[in-house]
N, C-alpha and C positions, 0 to 999 in steps of 0.2 A: 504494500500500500504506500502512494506517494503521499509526502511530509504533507502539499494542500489535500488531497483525499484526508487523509488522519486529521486536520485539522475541520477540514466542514463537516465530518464526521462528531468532534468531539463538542462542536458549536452547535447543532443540531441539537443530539444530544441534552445537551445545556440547557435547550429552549423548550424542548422535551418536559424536561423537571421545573425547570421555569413553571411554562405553564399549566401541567398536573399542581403544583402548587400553588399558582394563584386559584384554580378550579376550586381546590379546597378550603379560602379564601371566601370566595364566592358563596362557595355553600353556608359558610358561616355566617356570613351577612343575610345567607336567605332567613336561614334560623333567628336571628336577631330581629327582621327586618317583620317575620311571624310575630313571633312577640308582641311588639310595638301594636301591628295591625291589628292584631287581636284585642288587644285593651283597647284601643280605641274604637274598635268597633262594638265592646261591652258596654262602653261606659257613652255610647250616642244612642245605644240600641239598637243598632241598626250596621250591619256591615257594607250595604253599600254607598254611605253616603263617609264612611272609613277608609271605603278606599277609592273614592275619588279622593280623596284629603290625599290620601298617601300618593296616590300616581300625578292630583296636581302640582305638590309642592315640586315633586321630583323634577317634571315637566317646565317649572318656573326655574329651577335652578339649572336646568341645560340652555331656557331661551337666553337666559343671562348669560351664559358660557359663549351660545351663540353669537350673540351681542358683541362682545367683545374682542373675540377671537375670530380673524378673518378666514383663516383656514378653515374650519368650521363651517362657517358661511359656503366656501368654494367647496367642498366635499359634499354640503348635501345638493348644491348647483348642480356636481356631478352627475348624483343619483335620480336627478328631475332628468339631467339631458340624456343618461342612458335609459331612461324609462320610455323616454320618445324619441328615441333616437329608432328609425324607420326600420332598419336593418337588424338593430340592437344587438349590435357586438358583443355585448358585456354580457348577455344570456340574463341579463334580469329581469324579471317578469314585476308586473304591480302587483300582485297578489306576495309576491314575496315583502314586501315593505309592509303587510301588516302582521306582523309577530304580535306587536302590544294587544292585539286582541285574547292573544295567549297570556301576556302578563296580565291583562287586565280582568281574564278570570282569577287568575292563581292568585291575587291580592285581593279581591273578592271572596274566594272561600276560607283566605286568612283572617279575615276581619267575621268572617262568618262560625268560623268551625272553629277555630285556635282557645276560645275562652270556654268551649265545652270540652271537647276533647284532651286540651294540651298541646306543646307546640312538639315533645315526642312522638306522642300518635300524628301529627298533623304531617311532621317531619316522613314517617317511616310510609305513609301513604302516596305522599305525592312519591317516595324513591320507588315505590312498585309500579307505579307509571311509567316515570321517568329511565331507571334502567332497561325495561325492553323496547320503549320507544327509541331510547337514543342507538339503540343497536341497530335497529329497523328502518333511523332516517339514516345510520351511515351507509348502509348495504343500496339505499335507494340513491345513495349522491346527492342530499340536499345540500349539505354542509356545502362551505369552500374548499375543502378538503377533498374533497371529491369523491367516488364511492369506495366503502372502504370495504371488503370482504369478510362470509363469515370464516372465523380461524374456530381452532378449539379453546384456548385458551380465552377467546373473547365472550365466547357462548359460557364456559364454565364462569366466567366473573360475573355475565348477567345470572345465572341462575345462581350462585353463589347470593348476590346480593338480593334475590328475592325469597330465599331461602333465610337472610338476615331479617326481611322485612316481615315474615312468618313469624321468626321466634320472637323478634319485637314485641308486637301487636298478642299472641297467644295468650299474654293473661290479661287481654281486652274481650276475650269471646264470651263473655257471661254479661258481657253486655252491649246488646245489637244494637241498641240506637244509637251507642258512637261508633261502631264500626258500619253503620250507615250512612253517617253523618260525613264517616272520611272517606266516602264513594266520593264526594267532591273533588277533596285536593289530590285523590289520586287519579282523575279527569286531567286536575291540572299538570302533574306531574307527564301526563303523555303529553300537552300540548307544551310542556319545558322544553323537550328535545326540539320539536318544531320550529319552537321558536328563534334557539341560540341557534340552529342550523342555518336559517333565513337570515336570521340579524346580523352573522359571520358574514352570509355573501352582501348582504346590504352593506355593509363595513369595507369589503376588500372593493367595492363597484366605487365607492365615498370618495376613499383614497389608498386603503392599503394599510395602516397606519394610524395610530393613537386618535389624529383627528377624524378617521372615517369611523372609528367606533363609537366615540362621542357624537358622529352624525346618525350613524345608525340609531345610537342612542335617541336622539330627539326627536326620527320619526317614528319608533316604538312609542314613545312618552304619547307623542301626538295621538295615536294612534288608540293609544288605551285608553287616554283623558278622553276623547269624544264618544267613545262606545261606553265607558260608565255616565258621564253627563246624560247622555242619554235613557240609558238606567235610572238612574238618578230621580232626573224629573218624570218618570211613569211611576218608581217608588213611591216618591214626593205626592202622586195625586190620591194612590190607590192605597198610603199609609199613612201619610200627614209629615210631618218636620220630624226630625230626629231628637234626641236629648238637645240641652245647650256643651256647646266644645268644653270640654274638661281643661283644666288651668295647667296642668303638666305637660312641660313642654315636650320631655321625652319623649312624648307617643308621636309628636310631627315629624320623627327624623325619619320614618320608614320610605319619604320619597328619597331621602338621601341615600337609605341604606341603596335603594332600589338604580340611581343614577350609576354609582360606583357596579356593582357587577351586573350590570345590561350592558352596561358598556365593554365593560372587564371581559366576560363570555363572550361580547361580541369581538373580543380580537383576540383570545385563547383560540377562541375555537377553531383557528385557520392553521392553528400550529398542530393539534393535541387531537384533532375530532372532534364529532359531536360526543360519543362512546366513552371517550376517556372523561373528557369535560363532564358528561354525564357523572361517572362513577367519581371524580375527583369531587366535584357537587354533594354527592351521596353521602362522602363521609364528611365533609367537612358538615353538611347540617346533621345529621344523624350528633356527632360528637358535640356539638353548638346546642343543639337542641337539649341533649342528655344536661348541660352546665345551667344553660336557662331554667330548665324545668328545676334543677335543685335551688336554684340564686334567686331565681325571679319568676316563679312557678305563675302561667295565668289559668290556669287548674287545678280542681284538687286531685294531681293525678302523680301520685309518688313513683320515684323511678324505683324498678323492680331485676331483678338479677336475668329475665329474658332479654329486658331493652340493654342492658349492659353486653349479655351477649349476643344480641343482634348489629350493637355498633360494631363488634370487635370481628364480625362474620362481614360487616361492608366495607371496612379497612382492607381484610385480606382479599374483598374481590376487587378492589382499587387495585393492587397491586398486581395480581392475577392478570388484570384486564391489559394494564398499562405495559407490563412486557414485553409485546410484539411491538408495542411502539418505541421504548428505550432500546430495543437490539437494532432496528432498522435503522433509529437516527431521518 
């Protein structure tokens, strides 16, 4: 092997762990970002007028971002002129630019389900979604990544990590209305893959680069803000107003948490896949999730020695899964 071979090899590599590690990142902010939503969707009564709160703050702090930063500006230019561009080179489709409809459920069932269930059960639902979808969008080639094949090792991590999501949840079974309740966010958890898949190519179409993710970023925001508004005011006729906003300011950060890794997964995910990204997500909220629930519990749902070993069964499919991608480089 030549000295440049050994070297793009070992840089790769690099960006590899890089980004399985920001993934994990990400996921933790998901976990947090539950939390948050969740109380605040307790304490207005109402989960969807929670998570507009959450997706518009978030949404205000990119047009800001926008604002000011030109590139930004010129990245999402990009992604209007390959949207119409006749020939459309860049293979984007419009349909690709609405992800945030997928965020804009998954922050919805947060605000909805997290203060009954817990943000552990909330966590271990949406990962059974999300691990066999993200296997199923790389094999289709939504990602920017392009299609990834199934391996053995990739299939053992998904089943691995839904075998984690089993033992989790198992001493939930004696009681069906919240493992009903988490049919939602495990809905969301399949439209997670979809969406970092799409967000990824919306990002690489932007510019390729920290500012096309941050533009990615802003037309998801967009994108979600106007499908719950929407929500919103049919809630608003057919429910009435919500509580008045609670005085703690903590509960308004979940559009932040939400800015930071939409963005984040939208430009991991060119490096890592949707599958890894996936499973790097998986632990990092399953372990986020386990710390919330004991620190800052929005349930009365004490952690139990399954959900410990269901974390420690999605770490090892993190790892399982990410192999064929740390050997190839």
């Amino acid at each position: 092997m030549t000295t440049t071979a050994a070297q793009s090899e070992t840089s790769t590599r690099r960006q590899q762990i890089i980004g399985l590690s920001a993934a994990f990142g990400i996921g933790m902010l998901v976990a947090v970002q539950s939390r948050l939503n969740g109380g605040l969707g307790e304490l207005l009564g109402d989960g969807i007028p929670a998570a507009l709160i959450s997706f518009g703050s978030g949404f205000l702090i990119l047009l800001v971002a926008t604002a000011l930063v030109p590139p930004i500006r010129r990245s999402l230019g990009n992604v209007w002129a390959a949207i119409r561009d006749p020939q459309n080179r860049s293979n984007l489709r419009w349909w690709q630019c609405i992800g945030g409809l997928c965020g804009a459920w998954l922050v919805a069932t947060q605000a909805i389900t997290v203060h009954v269930i817990g943000v552990a059960v909330f966590t271990v639902a949406v990962v059974a979604g999300q691990a066999v979808s993200s296997l199923v969008v790389d094999r289709l080639g939504f990602g920017p990544a392009g299609r990834q094949e199934f391996t053995t090792l990739r299939i053992v991590g998904a089943a691995v990590a839904l075998i984690a999501v089993v033992l989790a949840v198992s001493d939930q079974l004696s009681h069906p209305n919240g493992l009903l309740l988490a049919i939602l966010p495990a809905l969301g958890g399949l439209a997670t893959a979809v969406q970092q898949a799409i967000n990824g190519r919306v990002a690489r179409t932007a510019a390729g680069n920290a500012y096309g993710a941050v533009a990615a970023g802003v037309i998801n925001f967009f994108v979600g803000v106007t499908a719950l508004l929407v929500v919103f005011l049919i809630d608003l006729i057919l429910r009435g107003a919500p509580n008045p906003l609670p005085t703690n300011p903590w509960l308004y950060l979940g559009g932040a948490c939400g800015v930071i890794f939409i963005s984040a997964a939208a430009a991991v995910v060119r490096v890592v896949g949707v599958f890894v990204l996936g499973l790097g997500t998986i632990a990092g909220q399953l372990i986020a999730s386990l710390l919330v629930d004991l620190f800052a519990p929005a349930a009365d749902k004490p952690i139990t020695l399954p959900v410990l070993a269901g974390t420690t069964l999605a770490l090892i499919a993190v790892v399982v899964a990410a192999i064929p991608n740390l050997r190839r480089g």
